[in-house]
N, C-alpha and C positions, 0 to 999 in steps of 0.2 A: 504493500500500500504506500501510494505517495505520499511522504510528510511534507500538505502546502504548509504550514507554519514555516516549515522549513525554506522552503520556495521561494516566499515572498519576503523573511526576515534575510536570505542573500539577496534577493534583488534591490532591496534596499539598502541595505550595505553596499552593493556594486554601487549604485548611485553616490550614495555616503563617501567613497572614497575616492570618486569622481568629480562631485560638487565642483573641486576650486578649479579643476580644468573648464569645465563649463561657464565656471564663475569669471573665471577670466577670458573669455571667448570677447572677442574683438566684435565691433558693430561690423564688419562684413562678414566674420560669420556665421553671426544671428541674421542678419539680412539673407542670406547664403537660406539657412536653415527653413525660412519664411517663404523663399523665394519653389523650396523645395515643395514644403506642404500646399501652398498656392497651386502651383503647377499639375499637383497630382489628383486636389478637387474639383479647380477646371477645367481638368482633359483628358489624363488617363484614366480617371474613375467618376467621371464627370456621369456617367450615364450606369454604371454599375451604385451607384449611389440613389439614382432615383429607382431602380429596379430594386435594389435590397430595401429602400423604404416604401416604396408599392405593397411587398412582400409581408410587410410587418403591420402595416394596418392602411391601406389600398389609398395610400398619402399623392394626390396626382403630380403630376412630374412639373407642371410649371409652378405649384406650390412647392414644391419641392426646392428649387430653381431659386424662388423668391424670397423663400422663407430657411432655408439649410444651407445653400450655397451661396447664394449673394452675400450675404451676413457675416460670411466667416472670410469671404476673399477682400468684404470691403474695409474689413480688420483688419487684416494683412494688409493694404493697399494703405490704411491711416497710420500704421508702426513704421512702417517703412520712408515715408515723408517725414515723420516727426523723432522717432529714435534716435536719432545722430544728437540733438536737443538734449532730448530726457537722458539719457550717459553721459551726460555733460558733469563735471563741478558745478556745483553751485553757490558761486559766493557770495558769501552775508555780511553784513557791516560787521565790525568790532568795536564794543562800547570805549570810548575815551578812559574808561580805567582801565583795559587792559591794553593799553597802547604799547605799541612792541612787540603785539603779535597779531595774526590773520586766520579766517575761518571760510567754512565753506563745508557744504552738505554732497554727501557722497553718498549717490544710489549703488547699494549693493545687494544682490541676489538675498534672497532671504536661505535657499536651501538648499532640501532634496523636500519636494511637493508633493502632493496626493491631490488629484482632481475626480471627484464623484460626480459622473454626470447623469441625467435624467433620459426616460425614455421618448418625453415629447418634442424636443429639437434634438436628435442624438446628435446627427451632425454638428447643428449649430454651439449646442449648448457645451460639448466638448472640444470642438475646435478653435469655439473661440476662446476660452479662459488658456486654451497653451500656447495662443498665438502671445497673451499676454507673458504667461512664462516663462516663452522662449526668450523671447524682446529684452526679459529683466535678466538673464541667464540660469535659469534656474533646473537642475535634474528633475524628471516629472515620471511619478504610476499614477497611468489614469487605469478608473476601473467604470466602464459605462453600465447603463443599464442592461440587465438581462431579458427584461419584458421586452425588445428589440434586438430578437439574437442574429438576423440577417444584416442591422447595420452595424452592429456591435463588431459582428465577423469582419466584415469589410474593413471597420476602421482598423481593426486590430491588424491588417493587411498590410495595409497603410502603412501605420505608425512602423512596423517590424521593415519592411521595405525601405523608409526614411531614415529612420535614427538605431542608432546602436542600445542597447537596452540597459546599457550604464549609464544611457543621458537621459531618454525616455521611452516607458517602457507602458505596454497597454496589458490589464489580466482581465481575462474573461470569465465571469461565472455569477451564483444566486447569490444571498444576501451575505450568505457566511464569509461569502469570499470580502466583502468589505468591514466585516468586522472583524476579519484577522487582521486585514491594512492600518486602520482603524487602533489596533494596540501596538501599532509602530511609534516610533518617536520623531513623526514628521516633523519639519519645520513650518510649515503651512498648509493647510487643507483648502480647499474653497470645493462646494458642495452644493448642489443646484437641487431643489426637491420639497418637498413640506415643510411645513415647519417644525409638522409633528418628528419626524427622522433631521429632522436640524437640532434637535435639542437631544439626539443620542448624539449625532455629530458631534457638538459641542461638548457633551459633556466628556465623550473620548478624549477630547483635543486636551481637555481641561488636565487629564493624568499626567499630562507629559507640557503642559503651559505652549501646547501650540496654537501658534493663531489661526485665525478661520475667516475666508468668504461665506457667506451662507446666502446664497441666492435663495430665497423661500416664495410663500404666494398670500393669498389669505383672500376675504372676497374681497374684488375692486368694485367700485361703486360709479355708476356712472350717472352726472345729475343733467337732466333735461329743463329747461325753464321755456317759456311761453316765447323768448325772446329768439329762440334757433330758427333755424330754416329748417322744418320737421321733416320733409323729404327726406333731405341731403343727409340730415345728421341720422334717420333710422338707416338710410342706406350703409353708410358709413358702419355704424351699429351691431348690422348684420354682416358683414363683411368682419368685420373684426371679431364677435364674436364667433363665427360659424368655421373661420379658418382653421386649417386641423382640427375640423367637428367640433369645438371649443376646448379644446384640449391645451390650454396655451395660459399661463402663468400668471399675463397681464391681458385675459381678454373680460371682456364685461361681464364682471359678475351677475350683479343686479341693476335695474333701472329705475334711479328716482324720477318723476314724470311727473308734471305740472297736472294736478288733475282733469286740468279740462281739457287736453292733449288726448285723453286715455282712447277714445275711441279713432279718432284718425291716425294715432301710433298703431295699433291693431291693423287696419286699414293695410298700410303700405309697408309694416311687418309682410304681412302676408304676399304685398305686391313682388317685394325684393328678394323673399326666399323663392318664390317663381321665377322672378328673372334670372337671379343667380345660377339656381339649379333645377330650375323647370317642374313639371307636374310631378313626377315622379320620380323621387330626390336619390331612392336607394340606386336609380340607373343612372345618375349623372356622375360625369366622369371630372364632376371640380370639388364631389363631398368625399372626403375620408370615411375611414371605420374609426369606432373606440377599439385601444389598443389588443385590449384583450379580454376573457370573460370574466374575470374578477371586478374589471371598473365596468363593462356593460352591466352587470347585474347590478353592480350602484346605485349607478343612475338612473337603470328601470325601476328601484326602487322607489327613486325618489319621485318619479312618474307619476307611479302606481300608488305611492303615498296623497299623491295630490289630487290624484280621480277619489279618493276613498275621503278626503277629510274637505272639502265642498270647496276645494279649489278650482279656479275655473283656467279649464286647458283652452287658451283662446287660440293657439296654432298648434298643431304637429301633434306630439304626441301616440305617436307609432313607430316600432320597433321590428326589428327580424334578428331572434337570437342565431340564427344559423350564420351571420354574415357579422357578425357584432355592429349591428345599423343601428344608429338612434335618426330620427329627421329631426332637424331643428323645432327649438319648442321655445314659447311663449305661454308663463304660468302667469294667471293674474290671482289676490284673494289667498296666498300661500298663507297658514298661519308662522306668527315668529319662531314656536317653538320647534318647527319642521327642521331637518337634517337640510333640505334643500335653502333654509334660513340660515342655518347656523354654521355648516361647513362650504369649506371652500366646492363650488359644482364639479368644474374641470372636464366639461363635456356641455353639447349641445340642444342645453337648457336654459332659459334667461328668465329669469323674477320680472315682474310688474310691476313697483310699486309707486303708487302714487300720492302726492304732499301740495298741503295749502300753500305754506309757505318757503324763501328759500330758507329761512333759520328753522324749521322744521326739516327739511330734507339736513341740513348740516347736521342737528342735530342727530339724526338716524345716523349717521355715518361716525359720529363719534362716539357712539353707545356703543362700536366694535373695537377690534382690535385696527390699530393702522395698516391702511392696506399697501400692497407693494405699488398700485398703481389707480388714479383717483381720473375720473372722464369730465370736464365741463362740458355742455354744451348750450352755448349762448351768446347772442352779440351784445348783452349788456356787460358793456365792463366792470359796472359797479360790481352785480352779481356775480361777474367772476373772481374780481378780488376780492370779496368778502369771502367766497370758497375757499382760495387760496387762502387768504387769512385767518382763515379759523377751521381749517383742518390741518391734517398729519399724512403723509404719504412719500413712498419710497419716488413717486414720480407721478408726475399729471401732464395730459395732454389735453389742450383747448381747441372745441371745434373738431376732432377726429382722436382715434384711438389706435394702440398699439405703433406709433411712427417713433413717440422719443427714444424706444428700443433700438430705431436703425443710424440715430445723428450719434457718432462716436465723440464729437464734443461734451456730449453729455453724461453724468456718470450715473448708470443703471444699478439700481437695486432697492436695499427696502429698508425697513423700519422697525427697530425692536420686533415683532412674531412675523415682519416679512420680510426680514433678511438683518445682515449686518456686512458691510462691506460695501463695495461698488464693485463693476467692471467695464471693460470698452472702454477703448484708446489709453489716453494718459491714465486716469483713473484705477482701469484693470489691472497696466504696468505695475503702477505704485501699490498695490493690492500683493504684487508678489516678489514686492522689494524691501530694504532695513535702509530708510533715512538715516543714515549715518555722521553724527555731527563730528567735526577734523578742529579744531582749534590748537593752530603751529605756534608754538612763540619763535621770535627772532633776536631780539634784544631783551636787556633787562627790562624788568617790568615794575607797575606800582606795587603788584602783588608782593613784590620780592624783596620791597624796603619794608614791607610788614611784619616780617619773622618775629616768632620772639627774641631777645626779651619785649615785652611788652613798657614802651616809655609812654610819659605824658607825648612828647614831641608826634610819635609815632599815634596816638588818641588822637590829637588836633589833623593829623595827615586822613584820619577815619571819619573825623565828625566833617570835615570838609567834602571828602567823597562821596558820603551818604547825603550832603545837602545841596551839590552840585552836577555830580556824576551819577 
């Protein structure tokens, strides 16, 4: 019998004593290394990647395209501009009492890493936190999800093809295999997933004082007010939610909705999941499957909970366990204490709920936990800064949903239960680097006429620094 304990505590040691060659890799070739993984998800497995994720839950290829591959090349493509920068020194003033010497902040690799990635972007969601990684120099075991074991395979393909396995190395398998990783004594984890399995993450990390990305979710809330352009913004709506069948971390949870909206949102709900995906949504070839029958069965639950307790299923609401099919669905009248109320959905189900006023919708939004992602939609400004100012969110987008995910200016993540950390671009970088403060002396300094013994002379020399310096 194979001893994995054994497996994985070398593979991390190869790493471990690898680290500082990696750590010291020169920005051409980390660009080098970027320039590799780039090449091989644009065009040698450009198209075995939308087939392996076809295969894992019938994800269609130009979603695929747009949501797996674009995301992680346009990663690559923003380190690459900007890296040469971020490895830079960075020098800081020197306060006037330590005249005589100079400082400066030095990005230095934080390790050998552990990346846990998730089954619903496998691509994206793995590729991009090592493009950050790489960028920072850092040895990396990624372990993906196994509920995706066609693109799981592939990446492992990949990565083995790329990189030597003492710089970064991919393990394939069920849950146990991440909690033997898991009692390693990484240097940094960053970990895409619940919040629920974020808080074993963390507490692993906690044995050994390593730090943690935790990309998490929780419900996002999205507020409508009477001031939007109702077409546009349910189009938008359904689009965001319905992508990867709503399987997506920051897609809309629920819908706060200006009451007297309620019946024309219904309306053109229903108009744009026909346009989208036509009469008969299980044959359209732009909706996904739920990934597998553990989370199908979930969410028929929570269907099936809401036909049973006088909720009203205003769209959809039909299922085919043979195919793991849900069709997009519109609940209105859900009670608060429903599963479908109180846990994050993660699939293509959306809430209804509707509010007098906008301090009433805030309010509802604050009764939760903060979510990783918060939706305005509205031309009044006022009502949108008052959102902004009196909520909590990993990130909010104004007027459309799920976009601030793709501007790498921006730093991605969440909020006490929906993550800690950030990632993309500079952000992500710094996420798997040690700000390292350098303060050189060169000459004598004030410091150094202070030794003891301690005189009056040398007091008058302190009581002036503290009053001036």
């Amino acid at each position: 019998m194979i001893d994995t304990k054994n497996i994985y505590s070398e593979l991390f040691d190869k790493q471990k004593a690898n680290q500082f060659v990696v750590g010291n890799s020169s920005y051409n070739e980390r660009i080098e290394k970027l320039k590799r993984l780039k090449h091989a998800i644009e065009n040698t497995y450009k198209q075995d990647i939308r087939e392996a994720l076809y295969e894992d839950f019938k994800k269609p290829h130009l979603e695929t395209d747009l949501t797996e591959i674009y995301p992680v090349i346009n990663e690559i493509n923003f380190v690459r501009k900007n890296l040469k920068s971020w490895l830079k020194k960075q020098w800081v003033d020197t306060p006037l009492a330590l005249l005589g010497s100079s400082s400066f902040i030095m990005n230095e690799p934080k390790g050998v890493c552990l990346i846990i990635s998730p089954w619903n972007y496998p691509i994206n969601l793995t590729f991009g936190p090592l493009v950050s990684a790489i960028a920072a120099g850092n040895t990396v075991i990624i372990k993906p999800s196994e509920m995706t074991p066609n693109t799981s395979k592939l990446m492992a393909k990949i990565v083995s093809e790329l990189f030597e396995e003492s710089e970064i190395a991919l393990v394939e398998g069920e849950v146990e295999v991440s909690q033997e990783l898991l009692k390693l004594p990484f240097n940094h984890i960053f970990f895409t997933g619940s919040p629920a399995v974020g808080k074993i993450v963390m507490k692993a990390a906690s044995e050994h004082l390593t730090s943690v990305t935790l990309e998490l979710g929780g419900k996002s809330p999205t507020i409508i007010d009477d001031a939007s352009h109702l077409e546009k913004t349910v189009k938008k709506i359904v689009y965001g939610k319905f992508t990867n069948a709503g399987q997506t971390c920051i897609a809309p949870d629920y819908v706060l909705l200006k009451s007297n909206l309620k019946s024309k949102f219904i309306e053109i709900f229903k108009a744009k999941v026909l346009e989208f995906y036509s009469e008969n949504t299980e044959n359209s070839e732009s909706y996904c499957r739920i990934v597998n029958r553990k989370h199908f069965e979930r969410l028929v639950s929570h269907i099936e909970d809401a036909k049973s307790n006088k909720s009203t299923i205003a769209s959809g609401g039909t299922y085919n366990a043979t195919d793991n099919f849900i069709e997009p669905t519109l609940v209105f009248n859900s009670p608060e204490d429903s599963k479908l109320m109180q846990e994050e959905i993660f699939g293509p189900i959306l809430p209804l709920i509707t509010y007098e006023t906008i301090e009433e919708a805030v309010a509802y939004v604050n009764s939760r936990e903060k979510p990783l992602a918060l939706y305005i939609f509205s031309k009044n400004n006022k009502v949108i800064d008052f959102v902004l100012k009196n909520t909590r969110a990993g990130s909010t987008c104004v007027n459309h949903n799920l976009l601030q995910f793709l501007n790498h200016n921006l730093p991605f993540g969440g909020s006490n239960n929906s993550g800690i950390g950030n990632s993309h671009g500079y952000f992500g970088f710094l996420e798997f680097i040690n700000q390292r403060s350098v303060l050189k002396q060169h000459t004598l300094g004030a410091v150094d006429l202070l030794t003891p013994p301690y005189t009056n002379w040398k007091q008058r020399l302190v009581d002036l620094t503290i009053k001036w310096f």
